[in-house]
PQR file of N, CA, C, O and H, with PARSE charges and radii, in Angstrom:
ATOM      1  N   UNK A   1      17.919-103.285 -23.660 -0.4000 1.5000
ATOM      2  CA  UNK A   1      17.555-103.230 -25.051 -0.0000 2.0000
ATOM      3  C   UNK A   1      18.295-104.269 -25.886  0.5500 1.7000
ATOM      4  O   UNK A   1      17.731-104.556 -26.942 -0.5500 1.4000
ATOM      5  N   UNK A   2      19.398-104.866 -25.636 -0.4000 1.5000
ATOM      6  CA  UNK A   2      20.005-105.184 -25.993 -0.0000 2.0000
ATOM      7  C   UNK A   2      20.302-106.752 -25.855  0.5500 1.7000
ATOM      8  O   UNK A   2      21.082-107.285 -26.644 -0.5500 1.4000
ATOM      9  H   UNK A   2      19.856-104.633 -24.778  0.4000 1.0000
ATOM     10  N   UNK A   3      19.648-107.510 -24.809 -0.4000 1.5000
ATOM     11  CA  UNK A   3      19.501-108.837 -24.162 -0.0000 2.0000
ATOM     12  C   UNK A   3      20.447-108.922 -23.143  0.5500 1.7000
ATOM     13  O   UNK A   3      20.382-109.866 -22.356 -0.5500 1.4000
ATOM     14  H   UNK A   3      19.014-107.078 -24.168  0.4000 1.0000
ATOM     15  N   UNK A   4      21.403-107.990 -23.029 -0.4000 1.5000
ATOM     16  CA  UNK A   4      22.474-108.314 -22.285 -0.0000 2.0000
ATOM     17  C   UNK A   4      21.817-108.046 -20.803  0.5500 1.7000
ATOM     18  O   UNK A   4      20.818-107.349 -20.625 -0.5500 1.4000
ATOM     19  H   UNK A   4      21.456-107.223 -23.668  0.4000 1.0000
ATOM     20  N   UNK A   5      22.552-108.719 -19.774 -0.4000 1.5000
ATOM     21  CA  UNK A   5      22.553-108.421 -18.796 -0.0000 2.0000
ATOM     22  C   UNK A   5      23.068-107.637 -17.692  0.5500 1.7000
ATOM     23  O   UNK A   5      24.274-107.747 -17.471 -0.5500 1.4000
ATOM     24  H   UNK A   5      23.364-109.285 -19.919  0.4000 1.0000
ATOM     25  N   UNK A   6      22.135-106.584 -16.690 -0.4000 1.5000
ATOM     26  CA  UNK A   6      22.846-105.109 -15.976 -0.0000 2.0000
ATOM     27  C   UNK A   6      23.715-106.089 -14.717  0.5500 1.7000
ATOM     28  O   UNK A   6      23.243-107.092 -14.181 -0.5500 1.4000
ATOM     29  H   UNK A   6      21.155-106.494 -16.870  0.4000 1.0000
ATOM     30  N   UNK A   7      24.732-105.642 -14.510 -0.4000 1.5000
ATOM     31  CA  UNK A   7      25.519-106.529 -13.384 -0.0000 2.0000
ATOM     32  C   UNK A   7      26.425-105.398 -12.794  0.5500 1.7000
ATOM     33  O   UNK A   7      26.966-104.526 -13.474 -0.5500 1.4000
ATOM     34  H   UNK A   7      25.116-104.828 -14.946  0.4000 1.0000
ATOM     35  N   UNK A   8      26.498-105.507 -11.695 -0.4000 1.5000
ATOM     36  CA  UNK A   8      27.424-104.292 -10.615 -0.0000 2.0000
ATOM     37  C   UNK A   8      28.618-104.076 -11.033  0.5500 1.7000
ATOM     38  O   UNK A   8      29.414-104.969 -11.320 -0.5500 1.4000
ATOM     39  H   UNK A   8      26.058-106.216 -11.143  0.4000 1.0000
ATOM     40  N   UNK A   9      28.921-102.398 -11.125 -0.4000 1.5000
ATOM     41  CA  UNK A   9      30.421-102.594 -11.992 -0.0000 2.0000
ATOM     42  C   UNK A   9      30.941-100.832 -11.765  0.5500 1.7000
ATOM     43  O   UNK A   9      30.640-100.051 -10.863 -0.5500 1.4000
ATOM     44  H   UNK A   9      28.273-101.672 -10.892  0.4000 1.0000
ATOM     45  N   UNK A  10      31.601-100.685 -12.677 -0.4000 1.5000
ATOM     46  CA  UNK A  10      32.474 -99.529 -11.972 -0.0000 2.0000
ATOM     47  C   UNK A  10      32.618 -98.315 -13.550  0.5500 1.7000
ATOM     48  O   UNK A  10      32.494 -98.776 -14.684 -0.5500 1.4000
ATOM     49  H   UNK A  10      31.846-101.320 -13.410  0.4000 1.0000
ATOM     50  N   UNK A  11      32.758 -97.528 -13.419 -0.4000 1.5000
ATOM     51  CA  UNK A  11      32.899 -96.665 -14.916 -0.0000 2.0000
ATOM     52  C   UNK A  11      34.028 -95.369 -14.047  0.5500 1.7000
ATOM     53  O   UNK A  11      34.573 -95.194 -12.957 -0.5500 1.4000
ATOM     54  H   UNK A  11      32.858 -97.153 -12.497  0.4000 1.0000
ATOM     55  N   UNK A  12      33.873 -94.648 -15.498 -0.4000 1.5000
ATOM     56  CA  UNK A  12      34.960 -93.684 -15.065 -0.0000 2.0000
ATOM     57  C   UNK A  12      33.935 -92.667 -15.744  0.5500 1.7000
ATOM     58  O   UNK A  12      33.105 -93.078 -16.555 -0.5500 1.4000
ATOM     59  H   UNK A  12      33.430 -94.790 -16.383  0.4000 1.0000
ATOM     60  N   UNK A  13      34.023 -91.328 -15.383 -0.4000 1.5000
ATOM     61  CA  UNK A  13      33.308 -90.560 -15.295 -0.0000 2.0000
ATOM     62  C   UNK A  13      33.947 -89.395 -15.718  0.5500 1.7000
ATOM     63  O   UNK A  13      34.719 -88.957 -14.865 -0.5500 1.4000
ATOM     64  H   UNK A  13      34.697 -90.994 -14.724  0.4000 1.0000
ATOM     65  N   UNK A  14      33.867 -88.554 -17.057 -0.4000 1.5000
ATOM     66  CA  UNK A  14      34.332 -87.414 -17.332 -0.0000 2.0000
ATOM     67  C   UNK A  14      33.258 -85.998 -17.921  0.5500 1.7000
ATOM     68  O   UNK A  14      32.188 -86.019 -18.530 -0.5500 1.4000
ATOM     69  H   UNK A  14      33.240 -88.910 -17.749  0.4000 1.0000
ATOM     70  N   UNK A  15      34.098 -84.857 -17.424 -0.4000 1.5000
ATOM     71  CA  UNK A  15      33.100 -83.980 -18.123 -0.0000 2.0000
ATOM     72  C   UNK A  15      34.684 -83.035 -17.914  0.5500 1.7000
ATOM     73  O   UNK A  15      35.480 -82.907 -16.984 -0.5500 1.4000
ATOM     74  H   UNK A  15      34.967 -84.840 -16.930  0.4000 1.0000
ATOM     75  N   UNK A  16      34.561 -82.329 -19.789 -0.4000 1.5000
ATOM     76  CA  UNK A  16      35.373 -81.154 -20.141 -0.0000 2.0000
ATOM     77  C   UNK A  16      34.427 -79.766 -20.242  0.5500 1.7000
ATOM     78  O   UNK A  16      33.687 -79.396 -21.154 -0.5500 1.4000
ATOM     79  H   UNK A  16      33.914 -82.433 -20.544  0.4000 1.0000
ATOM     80  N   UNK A  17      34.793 -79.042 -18.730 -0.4000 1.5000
ATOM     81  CA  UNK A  17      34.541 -77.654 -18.700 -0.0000 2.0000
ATOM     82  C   UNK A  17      34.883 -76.627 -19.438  0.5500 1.7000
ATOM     83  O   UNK A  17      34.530 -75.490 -19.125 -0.5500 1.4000
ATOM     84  H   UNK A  17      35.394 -79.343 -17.989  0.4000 1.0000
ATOM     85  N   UNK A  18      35.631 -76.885 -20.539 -0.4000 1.5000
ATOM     86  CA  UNK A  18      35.823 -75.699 -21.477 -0.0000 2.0000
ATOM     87  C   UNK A  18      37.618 -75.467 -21.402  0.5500 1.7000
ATOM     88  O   UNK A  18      38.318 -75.853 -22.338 -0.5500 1.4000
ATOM     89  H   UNK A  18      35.918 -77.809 -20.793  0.4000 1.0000
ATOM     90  N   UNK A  19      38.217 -74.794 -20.171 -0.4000 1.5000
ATOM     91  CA  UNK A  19      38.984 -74.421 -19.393 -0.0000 2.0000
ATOM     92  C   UNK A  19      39.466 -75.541 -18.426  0.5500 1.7000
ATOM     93  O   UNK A  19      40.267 -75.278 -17.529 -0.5500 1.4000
ATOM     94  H   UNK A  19      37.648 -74.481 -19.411  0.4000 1.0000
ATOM     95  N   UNK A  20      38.832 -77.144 -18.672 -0.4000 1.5000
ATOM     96  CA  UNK A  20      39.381 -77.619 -17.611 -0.0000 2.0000
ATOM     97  C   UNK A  20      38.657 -79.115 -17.491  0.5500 1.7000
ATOM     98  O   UNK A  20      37.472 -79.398 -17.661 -0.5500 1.4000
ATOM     99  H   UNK A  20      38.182 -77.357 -19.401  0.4000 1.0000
ATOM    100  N   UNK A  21      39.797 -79.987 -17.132 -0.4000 1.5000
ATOM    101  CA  UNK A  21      39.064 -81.271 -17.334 -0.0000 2.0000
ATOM    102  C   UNK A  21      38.632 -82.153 -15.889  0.5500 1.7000
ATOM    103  O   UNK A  21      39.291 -82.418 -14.884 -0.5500 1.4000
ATOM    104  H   UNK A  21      40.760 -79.757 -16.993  0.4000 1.0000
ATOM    105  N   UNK A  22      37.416 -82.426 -16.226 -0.4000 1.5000
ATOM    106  CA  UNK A  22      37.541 -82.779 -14.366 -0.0000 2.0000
ATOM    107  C   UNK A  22      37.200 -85.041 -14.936  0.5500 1.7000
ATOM    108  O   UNK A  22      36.617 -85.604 -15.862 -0.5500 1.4000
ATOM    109  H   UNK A  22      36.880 -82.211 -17.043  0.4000 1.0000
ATOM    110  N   UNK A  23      37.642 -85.302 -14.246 -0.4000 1.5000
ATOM    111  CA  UNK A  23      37.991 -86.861 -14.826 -0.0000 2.0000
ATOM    112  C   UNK A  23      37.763 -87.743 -13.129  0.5500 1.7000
ATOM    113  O   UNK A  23      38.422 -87.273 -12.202 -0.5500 1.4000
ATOM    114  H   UNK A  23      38.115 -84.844 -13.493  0.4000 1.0000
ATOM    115  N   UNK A  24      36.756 -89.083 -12.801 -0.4000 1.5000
ATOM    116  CA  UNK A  24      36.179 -89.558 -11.682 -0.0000 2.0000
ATOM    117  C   UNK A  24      36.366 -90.903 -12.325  0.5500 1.7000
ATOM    118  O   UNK A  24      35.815 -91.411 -13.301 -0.5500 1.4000
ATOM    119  H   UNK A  24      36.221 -89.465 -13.554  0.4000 1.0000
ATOM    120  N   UNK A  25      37.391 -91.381 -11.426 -0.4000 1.5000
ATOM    121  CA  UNK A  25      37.251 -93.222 -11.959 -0.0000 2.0000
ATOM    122  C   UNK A  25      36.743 -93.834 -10.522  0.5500 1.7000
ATOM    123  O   UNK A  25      36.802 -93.333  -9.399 -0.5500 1.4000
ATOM    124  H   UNK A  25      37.839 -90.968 -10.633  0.4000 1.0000
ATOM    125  N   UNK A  26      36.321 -94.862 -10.881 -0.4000 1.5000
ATOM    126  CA  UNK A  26      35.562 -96.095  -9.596 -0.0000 2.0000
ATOM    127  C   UNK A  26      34.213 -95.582  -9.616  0.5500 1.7000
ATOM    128  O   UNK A  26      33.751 -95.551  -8.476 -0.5500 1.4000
ATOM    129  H   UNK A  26      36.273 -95.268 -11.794  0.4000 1.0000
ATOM    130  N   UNK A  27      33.308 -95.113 -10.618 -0.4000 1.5000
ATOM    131  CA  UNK A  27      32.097 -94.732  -9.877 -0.0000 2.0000
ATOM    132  C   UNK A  27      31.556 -95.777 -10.286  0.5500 1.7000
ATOM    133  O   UNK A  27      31.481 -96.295 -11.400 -0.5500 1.4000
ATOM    134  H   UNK A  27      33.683 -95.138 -11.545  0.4000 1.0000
ATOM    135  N   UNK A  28      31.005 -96.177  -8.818 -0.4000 1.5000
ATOM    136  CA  UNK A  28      29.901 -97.114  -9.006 -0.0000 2.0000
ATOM    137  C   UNK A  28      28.998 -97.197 -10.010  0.5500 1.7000
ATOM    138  O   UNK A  28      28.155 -96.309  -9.884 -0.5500 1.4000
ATOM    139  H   UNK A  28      31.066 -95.756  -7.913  0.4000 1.0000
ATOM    140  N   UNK A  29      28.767 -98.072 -11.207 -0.4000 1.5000
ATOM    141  CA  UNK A  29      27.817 -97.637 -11.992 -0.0000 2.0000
ATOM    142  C   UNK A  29      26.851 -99.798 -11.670  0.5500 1.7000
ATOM    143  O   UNK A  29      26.991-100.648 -10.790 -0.5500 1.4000
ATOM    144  H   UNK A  29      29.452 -98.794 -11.309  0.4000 1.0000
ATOM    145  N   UNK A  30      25.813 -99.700 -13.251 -0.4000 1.5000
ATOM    146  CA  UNK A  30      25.207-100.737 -13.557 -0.0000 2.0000
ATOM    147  C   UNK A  30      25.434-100.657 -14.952  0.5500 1.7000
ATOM    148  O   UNK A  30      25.211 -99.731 -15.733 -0.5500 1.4000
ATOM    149  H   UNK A  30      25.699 -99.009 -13.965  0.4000 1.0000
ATOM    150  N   UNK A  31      26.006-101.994 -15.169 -0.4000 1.5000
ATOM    151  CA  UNK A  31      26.688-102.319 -16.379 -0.0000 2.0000
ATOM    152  C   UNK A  31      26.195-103.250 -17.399  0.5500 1.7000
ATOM    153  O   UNK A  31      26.307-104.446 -17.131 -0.5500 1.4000
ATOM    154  H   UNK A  31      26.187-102.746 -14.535  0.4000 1.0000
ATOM    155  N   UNK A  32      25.640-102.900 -18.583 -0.4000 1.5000
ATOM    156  CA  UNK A  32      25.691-104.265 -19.504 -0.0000 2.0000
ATOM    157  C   UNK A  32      26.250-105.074 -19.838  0.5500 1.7000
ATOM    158  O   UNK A  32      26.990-104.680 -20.739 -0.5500 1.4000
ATOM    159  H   UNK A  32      25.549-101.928 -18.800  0.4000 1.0000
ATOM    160  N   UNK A  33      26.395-106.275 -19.613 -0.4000 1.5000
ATOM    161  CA  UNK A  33      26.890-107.587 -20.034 -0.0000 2.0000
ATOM    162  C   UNK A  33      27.324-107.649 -21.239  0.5500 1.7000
ATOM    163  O   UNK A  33      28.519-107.935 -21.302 -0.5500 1.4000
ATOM    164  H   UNK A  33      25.794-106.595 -18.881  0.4000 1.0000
ATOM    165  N   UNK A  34      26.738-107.467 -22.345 -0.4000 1.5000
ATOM    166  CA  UNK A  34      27.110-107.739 -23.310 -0.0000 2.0000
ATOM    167  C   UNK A  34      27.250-106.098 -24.417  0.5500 1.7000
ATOM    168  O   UNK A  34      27.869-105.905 -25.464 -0.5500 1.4000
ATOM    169  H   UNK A  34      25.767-107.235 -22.294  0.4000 1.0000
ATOM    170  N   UNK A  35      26.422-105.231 -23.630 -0.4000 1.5000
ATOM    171  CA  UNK A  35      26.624-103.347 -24.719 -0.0000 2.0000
ATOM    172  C   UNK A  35      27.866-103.049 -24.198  0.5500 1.7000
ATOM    173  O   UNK A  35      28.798-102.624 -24.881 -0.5500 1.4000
ATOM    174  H   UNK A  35      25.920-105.387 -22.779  0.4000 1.0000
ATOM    175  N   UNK A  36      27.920-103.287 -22.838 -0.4000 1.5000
ATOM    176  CA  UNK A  36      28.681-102.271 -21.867 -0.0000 2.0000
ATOM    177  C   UNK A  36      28.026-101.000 -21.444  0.5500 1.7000
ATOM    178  O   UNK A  36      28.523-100.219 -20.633 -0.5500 1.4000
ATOM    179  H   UNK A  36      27.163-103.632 -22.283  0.4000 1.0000
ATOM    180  N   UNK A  37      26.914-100.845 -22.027 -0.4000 1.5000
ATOM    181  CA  UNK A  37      26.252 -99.360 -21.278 -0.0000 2.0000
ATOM    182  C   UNK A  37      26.288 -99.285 -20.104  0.5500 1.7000
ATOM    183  O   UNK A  37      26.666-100.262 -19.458 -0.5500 1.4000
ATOM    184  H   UNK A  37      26.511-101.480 -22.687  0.4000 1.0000
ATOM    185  N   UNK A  38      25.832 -97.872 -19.350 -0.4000 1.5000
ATOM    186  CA  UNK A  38      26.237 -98.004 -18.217 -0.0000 2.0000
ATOM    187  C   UNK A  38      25.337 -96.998 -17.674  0.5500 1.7000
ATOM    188  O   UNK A  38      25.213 -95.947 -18.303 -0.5500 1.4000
ATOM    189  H   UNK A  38      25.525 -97.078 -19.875  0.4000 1.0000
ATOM    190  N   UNK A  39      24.647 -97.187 -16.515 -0.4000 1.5000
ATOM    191  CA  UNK A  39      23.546 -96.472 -15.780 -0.0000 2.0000
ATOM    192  C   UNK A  39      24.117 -95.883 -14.480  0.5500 1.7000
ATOM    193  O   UNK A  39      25.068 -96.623 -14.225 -0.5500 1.4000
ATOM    194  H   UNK A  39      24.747 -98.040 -16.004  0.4000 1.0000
ATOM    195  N   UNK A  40      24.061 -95.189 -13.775 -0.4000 1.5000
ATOM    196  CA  UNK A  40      24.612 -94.449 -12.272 -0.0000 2.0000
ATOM    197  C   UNK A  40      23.105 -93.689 -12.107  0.5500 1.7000
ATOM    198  O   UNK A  40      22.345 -92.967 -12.752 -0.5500 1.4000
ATOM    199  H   UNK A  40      23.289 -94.589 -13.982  0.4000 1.0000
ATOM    200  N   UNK A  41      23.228 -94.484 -10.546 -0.4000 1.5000
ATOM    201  CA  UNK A  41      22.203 -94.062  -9.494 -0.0000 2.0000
ATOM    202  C   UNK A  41      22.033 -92.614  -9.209  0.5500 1.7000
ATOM    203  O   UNK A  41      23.007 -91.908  -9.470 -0.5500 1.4000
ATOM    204  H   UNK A  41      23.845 -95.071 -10.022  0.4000 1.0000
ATOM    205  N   UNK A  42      20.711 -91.900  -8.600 -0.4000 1.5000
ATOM    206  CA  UNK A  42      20.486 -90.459  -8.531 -0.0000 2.0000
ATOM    207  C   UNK A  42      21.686 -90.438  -7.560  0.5500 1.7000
ATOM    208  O   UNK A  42      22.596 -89.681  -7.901 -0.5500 1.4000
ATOM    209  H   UNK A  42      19.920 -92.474  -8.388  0.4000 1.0000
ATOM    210  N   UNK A  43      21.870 -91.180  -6.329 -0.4000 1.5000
ATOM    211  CA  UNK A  43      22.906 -90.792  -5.342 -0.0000 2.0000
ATOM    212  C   UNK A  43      24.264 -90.390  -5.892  0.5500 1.7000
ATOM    213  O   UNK A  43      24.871 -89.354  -5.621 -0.5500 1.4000
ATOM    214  H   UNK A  43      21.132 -91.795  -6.052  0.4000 1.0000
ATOM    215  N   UNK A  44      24.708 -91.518  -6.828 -0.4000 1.5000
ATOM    216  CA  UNK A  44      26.328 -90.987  -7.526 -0.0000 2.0000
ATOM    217  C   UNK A  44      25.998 -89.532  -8.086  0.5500 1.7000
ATOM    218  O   UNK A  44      26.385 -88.434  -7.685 -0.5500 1.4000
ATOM    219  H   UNK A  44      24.215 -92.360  -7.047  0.4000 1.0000
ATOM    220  N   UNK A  45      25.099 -89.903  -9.219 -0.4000 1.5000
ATOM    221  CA  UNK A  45      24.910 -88.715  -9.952 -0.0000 2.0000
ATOM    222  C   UNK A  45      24.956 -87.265  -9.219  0.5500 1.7000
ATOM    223  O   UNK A  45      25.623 -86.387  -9.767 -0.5500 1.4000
ATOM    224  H   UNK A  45      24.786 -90.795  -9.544  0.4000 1.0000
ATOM    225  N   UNK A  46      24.276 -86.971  -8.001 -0.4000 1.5000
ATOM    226  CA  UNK A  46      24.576 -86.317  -7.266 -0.0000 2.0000
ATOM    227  C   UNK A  46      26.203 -85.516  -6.575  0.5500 1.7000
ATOM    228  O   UNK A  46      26.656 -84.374  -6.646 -0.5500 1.4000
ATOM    229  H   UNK A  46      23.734 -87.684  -7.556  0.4000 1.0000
ATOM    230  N   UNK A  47      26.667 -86.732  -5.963 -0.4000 1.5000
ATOM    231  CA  UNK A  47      27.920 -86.848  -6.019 -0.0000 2.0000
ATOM    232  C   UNK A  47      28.621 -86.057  -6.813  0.5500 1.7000
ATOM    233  O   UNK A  47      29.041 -84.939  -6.513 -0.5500 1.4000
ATOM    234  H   UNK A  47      26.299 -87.660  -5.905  0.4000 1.0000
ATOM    235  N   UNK A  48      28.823 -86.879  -8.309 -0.4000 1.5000
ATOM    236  CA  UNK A  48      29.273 -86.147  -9.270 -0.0000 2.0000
ATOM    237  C   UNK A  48      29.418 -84.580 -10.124  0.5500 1.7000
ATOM    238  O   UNK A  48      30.231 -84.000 -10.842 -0.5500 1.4000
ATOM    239  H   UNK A  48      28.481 -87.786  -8.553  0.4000 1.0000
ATOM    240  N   UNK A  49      27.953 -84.334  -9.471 -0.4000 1.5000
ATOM    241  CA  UNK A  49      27.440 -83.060 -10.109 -0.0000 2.0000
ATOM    242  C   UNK A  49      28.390 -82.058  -8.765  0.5500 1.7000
ATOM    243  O   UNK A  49      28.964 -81.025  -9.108 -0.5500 1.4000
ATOM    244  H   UNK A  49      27.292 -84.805  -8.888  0.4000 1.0000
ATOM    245  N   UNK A  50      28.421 -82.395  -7.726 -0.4000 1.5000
ATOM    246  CA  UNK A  50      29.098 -82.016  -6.584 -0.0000 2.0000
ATOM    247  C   UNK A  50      30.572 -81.319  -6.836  0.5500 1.7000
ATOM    248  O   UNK A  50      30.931 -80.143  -6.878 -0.5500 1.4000
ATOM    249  H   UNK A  50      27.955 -83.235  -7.447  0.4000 1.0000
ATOM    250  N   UNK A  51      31.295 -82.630  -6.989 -0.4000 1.5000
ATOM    251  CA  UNK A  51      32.701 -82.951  -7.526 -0.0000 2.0000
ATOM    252  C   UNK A  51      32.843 -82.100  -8.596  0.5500 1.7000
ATOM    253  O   UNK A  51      33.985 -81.678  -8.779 -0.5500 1.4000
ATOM    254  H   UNK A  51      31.003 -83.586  -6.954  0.4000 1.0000
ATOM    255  N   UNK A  52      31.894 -81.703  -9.427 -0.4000 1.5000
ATOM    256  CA  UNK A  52      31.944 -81.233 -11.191 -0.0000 2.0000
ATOM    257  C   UNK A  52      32.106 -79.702 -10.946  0.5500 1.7000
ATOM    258  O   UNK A  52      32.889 -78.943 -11.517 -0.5500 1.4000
ATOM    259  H   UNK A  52      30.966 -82.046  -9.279  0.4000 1.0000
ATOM    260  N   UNK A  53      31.281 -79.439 -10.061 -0.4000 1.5000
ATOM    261  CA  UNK A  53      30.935 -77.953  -9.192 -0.0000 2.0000
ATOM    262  C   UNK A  53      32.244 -77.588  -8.784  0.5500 1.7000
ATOM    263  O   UNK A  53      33.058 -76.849  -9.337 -0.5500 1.4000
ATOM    264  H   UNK A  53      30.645 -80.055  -9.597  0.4000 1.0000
ATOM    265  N   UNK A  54      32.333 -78.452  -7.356 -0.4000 1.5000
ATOM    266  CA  UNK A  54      33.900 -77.738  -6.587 -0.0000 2.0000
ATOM    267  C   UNK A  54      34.922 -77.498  -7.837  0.5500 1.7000
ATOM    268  O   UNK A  54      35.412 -76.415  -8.159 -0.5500 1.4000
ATOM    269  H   UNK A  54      31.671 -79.052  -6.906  0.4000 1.0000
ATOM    270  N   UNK A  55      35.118 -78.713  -8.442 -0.4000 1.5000
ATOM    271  CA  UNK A  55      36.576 -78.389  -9.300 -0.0000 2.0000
ATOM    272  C   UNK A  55      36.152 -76.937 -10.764  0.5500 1.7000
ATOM    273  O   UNK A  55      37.086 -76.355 -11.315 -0.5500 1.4000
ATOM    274  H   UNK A  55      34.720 -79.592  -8.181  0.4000 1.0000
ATOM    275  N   UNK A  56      35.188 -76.732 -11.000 -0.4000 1.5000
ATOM    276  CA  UNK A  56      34.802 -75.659 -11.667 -0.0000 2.0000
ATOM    277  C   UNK A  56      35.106 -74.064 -11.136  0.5500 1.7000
ATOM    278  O   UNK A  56      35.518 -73.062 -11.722 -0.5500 1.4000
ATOM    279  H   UNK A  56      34.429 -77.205 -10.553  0.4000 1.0000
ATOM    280  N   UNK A  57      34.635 -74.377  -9.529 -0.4000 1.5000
ATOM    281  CA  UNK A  57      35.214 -73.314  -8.276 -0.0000 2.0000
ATOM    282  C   UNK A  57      36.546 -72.941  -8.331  0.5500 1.7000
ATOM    283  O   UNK A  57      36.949 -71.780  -8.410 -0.5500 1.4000
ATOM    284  H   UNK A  57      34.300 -75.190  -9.053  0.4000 1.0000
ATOM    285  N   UNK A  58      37.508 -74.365  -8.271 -0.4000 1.5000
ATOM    286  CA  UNK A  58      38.919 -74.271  -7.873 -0.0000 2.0000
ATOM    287  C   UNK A  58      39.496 -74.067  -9.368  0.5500 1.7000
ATOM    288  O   UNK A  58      40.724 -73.976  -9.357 -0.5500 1.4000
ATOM    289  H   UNK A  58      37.180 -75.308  -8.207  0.4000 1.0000
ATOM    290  N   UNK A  59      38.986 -73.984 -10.499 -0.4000 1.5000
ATOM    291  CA  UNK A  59      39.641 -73.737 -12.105 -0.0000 2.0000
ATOM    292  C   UNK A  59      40.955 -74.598 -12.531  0.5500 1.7000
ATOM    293  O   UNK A  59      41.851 -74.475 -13.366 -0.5500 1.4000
ATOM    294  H   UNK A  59      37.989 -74.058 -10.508  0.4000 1.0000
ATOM    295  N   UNK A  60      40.660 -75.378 -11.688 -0.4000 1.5000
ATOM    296  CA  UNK A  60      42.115 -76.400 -12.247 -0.0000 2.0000
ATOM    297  C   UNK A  60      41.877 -76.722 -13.732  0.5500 1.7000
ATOM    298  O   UNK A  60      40.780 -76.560 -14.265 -0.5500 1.4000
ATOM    299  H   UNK A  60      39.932 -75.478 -11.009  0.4000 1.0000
ATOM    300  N   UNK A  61      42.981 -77.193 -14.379 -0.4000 1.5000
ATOM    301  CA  UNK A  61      42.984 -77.640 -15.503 -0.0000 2.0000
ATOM    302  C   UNK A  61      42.798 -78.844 -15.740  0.5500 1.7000
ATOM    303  O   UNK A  61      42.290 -79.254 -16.784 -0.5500 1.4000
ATOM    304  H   UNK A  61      43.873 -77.325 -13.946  0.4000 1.0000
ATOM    305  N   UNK A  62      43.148 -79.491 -14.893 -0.4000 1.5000
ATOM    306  CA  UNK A  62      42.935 -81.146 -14.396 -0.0000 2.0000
ATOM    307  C   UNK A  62      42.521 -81.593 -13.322  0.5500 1.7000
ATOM    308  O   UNK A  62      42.976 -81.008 -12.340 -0.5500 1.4000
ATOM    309  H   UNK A  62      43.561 -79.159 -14.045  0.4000 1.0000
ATOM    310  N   UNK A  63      41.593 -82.689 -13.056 -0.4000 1.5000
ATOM    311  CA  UNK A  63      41.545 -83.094 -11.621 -0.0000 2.0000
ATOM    312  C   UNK A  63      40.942 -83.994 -11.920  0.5500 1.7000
ATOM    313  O   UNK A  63      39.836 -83.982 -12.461 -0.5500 1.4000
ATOM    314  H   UNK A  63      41.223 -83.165 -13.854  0.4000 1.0000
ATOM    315  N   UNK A  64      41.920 -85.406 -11.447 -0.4000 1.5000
ATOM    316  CA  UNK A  64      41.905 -86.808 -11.544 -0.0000 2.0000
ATOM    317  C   UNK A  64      40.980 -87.009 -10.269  0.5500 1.7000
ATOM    318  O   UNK A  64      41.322 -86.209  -9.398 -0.5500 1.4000
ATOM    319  H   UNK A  64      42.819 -85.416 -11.008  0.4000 1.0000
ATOM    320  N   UNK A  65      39.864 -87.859  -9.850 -0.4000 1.5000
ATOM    321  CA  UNK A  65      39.655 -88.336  -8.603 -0.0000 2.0000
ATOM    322  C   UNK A  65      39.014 -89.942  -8.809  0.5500 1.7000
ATOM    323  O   UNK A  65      38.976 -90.562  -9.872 -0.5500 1.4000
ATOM    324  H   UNK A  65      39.587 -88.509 -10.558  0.4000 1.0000
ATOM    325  N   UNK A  66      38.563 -90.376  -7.562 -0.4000 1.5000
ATOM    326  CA  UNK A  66      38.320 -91.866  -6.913 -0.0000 2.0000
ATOM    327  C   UNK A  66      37.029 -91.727  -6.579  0.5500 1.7000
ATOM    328  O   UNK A  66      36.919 -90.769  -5.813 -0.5500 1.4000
ATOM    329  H   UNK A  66      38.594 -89.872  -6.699  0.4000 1.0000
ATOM    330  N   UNK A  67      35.920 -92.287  -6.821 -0.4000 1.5000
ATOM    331  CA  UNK A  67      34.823 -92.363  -5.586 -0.0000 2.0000
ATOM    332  C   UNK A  67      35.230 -93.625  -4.378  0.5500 1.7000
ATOM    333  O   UNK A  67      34.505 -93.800  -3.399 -0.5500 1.4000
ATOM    334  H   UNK A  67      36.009 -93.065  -7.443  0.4000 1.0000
TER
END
């Protein structure tokens, strides 16, 4: 939307459960050149929703991870 260009790149990924923060850096994303927006594939997204799940299971208050 923006003219910029999508180029291979990396984001960090958070979602606050209420009770608990679950926080994903290195995910592969597709990046704008010039917005910085940022798109992630059904496969990560998957992933993520995964990761978002278990640590919701385990009720930590924090949980830093890597893809």
């Amino acid at each position: 939307m923006c003219g910029g260009e999508k180029e291979a790149g990396h984001t960090t990924f958070s979602v606050d459960l209420g009770d608990g923060l679950v926080v994903v850096r290195h995910v592969p994303a597709t990046v704008c050149n010039q917005c910085v927006e940022e798109w992630i594939d059904n496969k990560t997204a998957q992933q993520l929703e995964t990761i978002v799940e278990e640590a919701r299971q385990k009720k930590h208050q924090l949980e830093v991870l890597s893809l």
